[in-house]
Phi, psi and omega in degrees: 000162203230134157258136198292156176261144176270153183108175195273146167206190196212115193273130183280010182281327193267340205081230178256355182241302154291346174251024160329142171198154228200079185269100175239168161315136182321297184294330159322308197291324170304323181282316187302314207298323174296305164325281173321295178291348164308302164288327170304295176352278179326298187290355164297323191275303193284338181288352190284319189272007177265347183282296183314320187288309189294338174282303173335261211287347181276351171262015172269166196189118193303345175270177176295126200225170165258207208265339186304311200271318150334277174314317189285271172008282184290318140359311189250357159300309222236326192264148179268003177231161161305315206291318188257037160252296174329271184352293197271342159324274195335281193299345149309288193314288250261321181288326135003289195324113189121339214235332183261159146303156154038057188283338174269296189308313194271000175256295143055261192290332173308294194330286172303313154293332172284331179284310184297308178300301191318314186282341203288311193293325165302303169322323169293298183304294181325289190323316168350301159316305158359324195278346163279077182340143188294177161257057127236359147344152172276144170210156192274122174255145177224170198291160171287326202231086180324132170086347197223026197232344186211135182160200192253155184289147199273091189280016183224045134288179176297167176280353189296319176261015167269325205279297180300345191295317203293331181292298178313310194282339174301274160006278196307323169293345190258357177282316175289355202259314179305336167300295183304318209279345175277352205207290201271009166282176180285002175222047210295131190252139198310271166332330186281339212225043173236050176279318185275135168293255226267141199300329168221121200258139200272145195212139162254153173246178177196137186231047170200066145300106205308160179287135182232035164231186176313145173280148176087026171284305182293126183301302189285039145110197172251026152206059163285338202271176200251138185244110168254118203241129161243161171300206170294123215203117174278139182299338203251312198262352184253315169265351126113016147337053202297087178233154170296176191281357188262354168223052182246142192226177190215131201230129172258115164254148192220109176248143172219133197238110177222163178292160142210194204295144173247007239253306228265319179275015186237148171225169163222159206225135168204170182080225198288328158315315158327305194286299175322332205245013161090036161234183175296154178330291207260055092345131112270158204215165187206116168236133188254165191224090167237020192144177183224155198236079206108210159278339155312066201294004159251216200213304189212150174230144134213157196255099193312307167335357189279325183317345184244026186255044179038053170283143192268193179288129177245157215237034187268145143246170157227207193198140183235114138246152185314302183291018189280074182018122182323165152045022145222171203073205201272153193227091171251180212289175166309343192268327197264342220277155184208131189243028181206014168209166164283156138217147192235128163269115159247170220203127195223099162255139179269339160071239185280352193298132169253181187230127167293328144221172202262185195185147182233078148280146180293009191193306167296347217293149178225110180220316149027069186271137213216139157244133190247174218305316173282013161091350170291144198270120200244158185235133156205204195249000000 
């Protein structure tokens, strides 16, 4: 499971300078964030008076000056704030007035520098919080455990961690599901859709795409199926991959999904054959042979008998990939093999759902006529 991390990184979208970032706990962060204006405050007071020293001597000068220039001299000698630098200007111009040359241009602009330095440094400290990233800000996810966070599931655990394993993938479906309806509608909410850096990664579709099995493997024709493509998707800003740019990559995914055909890949079986595959005698059982899985020389069974027990749509796949060890997983036949992609078969029974009229989807379809008890007439597939 993956957690945020603490501690200093570098979010690389900004680069190696701006993007230093300084990840603490909420409460660390709230002590830094007080320290830091604390300090600022502090290093304001004392930089002022090394700012005070530096006029001080640079306006000093070994010729004959007036009492005006004298006073301001010890100003900037003896006070320790801006704000009481300000203060005693003001209060020079005014006593002053009448009695000095150009007496406003030499009090004046002091006035306006001790005040302007006084807001800048308050202003630095208020601002200071800034330094504390917002909570939709980036933060770094790290594995919980190195080494122990990724690989494939042990199918010869208890059943006790199989339940939790089953328990984890339910969760994980309903998170995804609250996800898409919240993030890909026309109207996507903001607080629901910052888990990604991006809320949605943009894709085209097509829906006369070539058959990417043999031909006449595919139902809608050889060139029915629906092709879905994204552009180029950067690993750091799309996919949120926090790497420097030399070793930052850029990912297409292209999925293309049709129905196909069953009539050549299917049999059905009943009485002892029936029996033979673990169902009842007068069972009917229908097995498609689109591979073989295992020890298993088909792909999927159903039990045509499921139908009148009023059952909803049930859902199996399976999965292929080219680089997969001989003889495991799923095998599929030669009409199917695909040696430059994954594949996945799912297998969609409609059981008891009926229809009130019929259609010919390529995957719902219901043209079946069927009556159910008060005699009205149903379709289903």
């Amino acid at each position: 499971m993956s957690s945020i991390y603490t501690g200093p990184w570098i979010n690389w979208s900004q680069g190696a300078i701006r993007g230093a970032v300084l990840t603490l706990p909420s409460r660390e962060g709230r002590y830094l964030t007080t320290f830091i204006a604390t300090f600022i405050t502090i290093v304001g007071a004392q930089l002022w008076r090394i700012i005070s020293f530096i006029l001080h001597q640079a306006r000093s000068s070994s010729g004959p000056q007036d009492g005006l220039h004298h006073q301001q001299q010890n100003i900037f000698r003896n006070t320790s704030s801006p704000a009481g630098v300000a203060w005693a200007f003001a209060l020079q111009a005014w006593y002053w007035r009448g009695r000095a040359q150009r007496l406003w241009v030499r009090t004046i602009p002091w006035v306006y520098f001790s005040l302007g330095y006084m807001l800048a440094i308050a202003a630095a400290a208020v601002f200071s919080s800034r330094i504390s990233e917002a909570a939709g800000s980036a933060r770094l996810l790290v594995e919980g455990s190195i080494g122990q966070s990724c690989g494939f599931f042990d199918t010869s655990l208890c059943l006790a961690s199989l339940a939790a394993f089953e328990q984890k993938v339910a969760n994980t479906t309903i998170i995804t599901s609250t996800y898409a309806k919240a993030c890909y509608g026309d109207n996507p909410s903001p607080l629901q859709c910052q888990t990604f850096p991006k809320a949605m990664l943009n894709f085209a579709t097509s829906d006369g795409a070539p058959c990417p099995f043999v031909s006449g493997t595919c139902s809608n024709g050889n060139n029915g199926a629906f092709e879905m493509t994204t552009g180029l998707l950067s690993s750091r800003e799309d996919l949120g991959i926090n790497l420097p740019s030399k070793y930052s990559f850029q990912y297409r995914k292209s999925t293309v999904c049709a129905p196909i055909e069953t009539a050549q890949y299917v049999q059905n079986f009943t009485g002892a054959s029936a029996r033979n595959l673990g169902y009842a005698f007068t069972t009917t059982i229908y097995q498609y042979d689109y591979g073989s899985i295992g020890h298993q020389n088909y792909t999927y069974l159903y039990n045509r008998d499921v139908t009148p027990t009023q059952t909803g749509y049930t859902l199996s796949a399976v999965f292929a990939s080219p680089n997969a060890p001989r003889n495991s997983g799923w095998q599929p036949i030669l009409d199917l093999v695909q040696t430059d992609a994954d594949l996945s078969m799912e297998f969609i029974a409609s059981n008891s759902v009926t229809y009130e009229e019929p259609n010919d989807d390529p995957v719902f379809g219901a043209n079946v006529e069927k009556f159910n008890a008060t005699g009205s007439l149903l379709f289903y597939g």
